[in-house]
N, C-alpha and C positions, 0 to 999 in steps of 0.2 A: 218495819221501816224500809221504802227501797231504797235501793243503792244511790239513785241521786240525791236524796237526804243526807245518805251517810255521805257523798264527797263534800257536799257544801260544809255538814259541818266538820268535816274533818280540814276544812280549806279555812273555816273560818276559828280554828283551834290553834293554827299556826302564828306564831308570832311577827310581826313586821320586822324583818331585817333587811334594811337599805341596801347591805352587801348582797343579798345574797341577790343572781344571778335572774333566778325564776322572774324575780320582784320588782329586778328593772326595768323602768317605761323607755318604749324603743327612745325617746328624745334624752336619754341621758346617756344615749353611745360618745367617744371622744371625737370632736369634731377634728378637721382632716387640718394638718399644718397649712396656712394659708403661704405662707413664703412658700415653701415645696409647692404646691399647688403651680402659682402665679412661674415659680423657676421653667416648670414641665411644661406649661401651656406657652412659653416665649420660646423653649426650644423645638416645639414641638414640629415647625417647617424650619429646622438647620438640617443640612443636609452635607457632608463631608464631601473635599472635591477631590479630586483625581486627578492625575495630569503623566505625562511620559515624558516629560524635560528631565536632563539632569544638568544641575546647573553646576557647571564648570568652575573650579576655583578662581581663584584671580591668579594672573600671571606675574610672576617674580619678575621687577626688573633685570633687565641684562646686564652684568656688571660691568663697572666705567675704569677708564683707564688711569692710573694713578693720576692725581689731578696734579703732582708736580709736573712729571714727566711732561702733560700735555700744556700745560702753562709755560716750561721749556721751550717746545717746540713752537707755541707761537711765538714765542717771543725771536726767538732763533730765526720763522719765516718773516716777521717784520721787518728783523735786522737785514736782513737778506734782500728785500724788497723793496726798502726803502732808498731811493735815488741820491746820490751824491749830492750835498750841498752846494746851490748855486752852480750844478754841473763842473764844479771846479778840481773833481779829482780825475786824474787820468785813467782814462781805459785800458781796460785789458792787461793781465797777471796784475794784478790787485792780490794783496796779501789780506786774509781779515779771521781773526778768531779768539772765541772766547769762551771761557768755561762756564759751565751751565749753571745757573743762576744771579747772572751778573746781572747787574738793572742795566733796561735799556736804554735809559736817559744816558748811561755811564759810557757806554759803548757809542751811544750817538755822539758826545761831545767827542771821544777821542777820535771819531772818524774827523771829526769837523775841525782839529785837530784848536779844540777849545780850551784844552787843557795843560794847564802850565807845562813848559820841559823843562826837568831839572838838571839832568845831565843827556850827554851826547858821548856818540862814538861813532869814530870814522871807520870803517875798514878797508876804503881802498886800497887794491896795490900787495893787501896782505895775500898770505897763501891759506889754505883751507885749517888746516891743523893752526897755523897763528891766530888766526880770526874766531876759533872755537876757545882758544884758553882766553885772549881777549874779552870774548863776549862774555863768559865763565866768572871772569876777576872784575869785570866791568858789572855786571847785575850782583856779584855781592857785594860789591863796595856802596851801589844805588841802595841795596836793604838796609845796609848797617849805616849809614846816612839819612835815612828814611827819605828816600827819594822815591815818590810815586809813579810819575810819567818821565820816560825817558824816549828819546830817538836813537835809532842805531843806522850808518848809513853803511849799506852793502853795495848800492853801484849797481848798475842796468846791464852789465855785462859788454858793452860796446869792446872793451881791450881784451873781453876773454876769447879761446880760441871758439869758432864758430857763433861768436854774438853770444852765448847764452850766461846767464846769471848763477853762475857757481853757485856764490855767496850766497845770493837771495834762496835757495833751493834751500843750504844745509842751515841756515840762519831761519826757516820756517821751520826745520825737524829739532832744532834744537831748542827754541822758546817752546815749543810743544812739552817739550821734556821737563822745564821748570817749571817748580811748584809753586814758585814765590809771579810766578809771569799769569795775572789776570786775562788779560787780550791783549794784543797786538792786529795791528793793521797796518796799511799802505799810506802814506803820508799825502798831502797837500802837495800840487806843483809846488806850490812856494817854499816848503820843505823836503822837496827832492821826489815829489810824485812818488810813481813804483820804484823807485830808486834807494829808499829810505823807508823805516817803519816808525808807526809811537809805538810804546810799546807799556802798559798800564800795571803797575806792580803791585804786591798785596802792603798792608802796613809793614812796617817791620817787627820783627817778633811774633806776627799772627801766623 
């Protein structure tokens, strides 16, 4: 027998087994994932970019000045600015002050001198040291009566030596001093101009 007799039938002695490798027809290879496929062929012109910026943070606001203090000071530059009522207060040393936070409406009527007086003091004629226990015994008597708006009259200095205002000088360092003294200001002609101050007090017991 030649040898190609003997391969056929030794080819033809072998048993059919689907698994086995030799056996398989090329069309039963596993066909390729079609999603991968389709994924590969969509990126296949992406191309990564490049660039030399570096992009800078963002900048922190600059910090703001407490917003009391600066609500203060406007209101402080209003009061300050704002023209005499009906041009009826007299010029020049004008007395005017008030502690920070007061509303401005409060401070406007007392310049405008809209607000009720409930007691008064004279201090003509007096000497510097009487005029100080005066005005001392005078504003605690106003708290403990609950007297809010008072006048205090000090005098334009016309009898003191060289014209000047003793009183009005040491009677602005001294309402400065009390705690219970809101604001104070220069009065109405009609109530003694710079002659005279209101002078705006807290509640009593506050």
């Amino acid at each position: 027998m030649s040898l190609n007799g003997q391969h056929q039938r030794a080819m033809s002695d072998r048993p059919d087994n689907p698994d086995d490798p030799d056996l398989r027809h090329p069309t039963d290879a596993p066909d390729e994932d079609e999603d991968s496929a389709a994924f590969r062929a969509a990126m296949a012109k992406v191309r990564p970019l490049h660039h030399d910026k570096i992009v800078a943070p963002p900048r922190r606001p600059a910090p703001r000045p407490d917003q009391r203090v600066q609500d203060e000071r406007e209101v402080m530059r209003e009061i300050l600015a704002d023209p005499p009522p009906d041009a009826d207060l007299e010029t020049g040393e004008e007395l005017l002050h008030a502690r920070p936070g007061l509303q401005h409406g409060l401070l406007r009527k007392l310049r405008r001198g809209q607000l009720s007086i409930g007691a008064e003091l004279d201090m003509h004629g007096m000497t510097t040291a009487t005029a100080k226990a005066a005005v001392v015994e005078f504003l605690d008597t106003c708290r403990a009566r609950h007297v809010r708006c008072v006048r205090i009259i000090h005098g334009k200095g016309n009898r003191s030596p060289n014209r000047q205002p003793v009183l009005k000088t040491h009677l602005d360092f001294w309402l400065r001093q009390r705690s219970e003294v809101l604001a104070f200001c220069s009065a109405r002609p009609v109530d003694g101009g710079t002659g005279a101050v209101y002078v705006l007090l807290r509640k009593g017991g506050s």
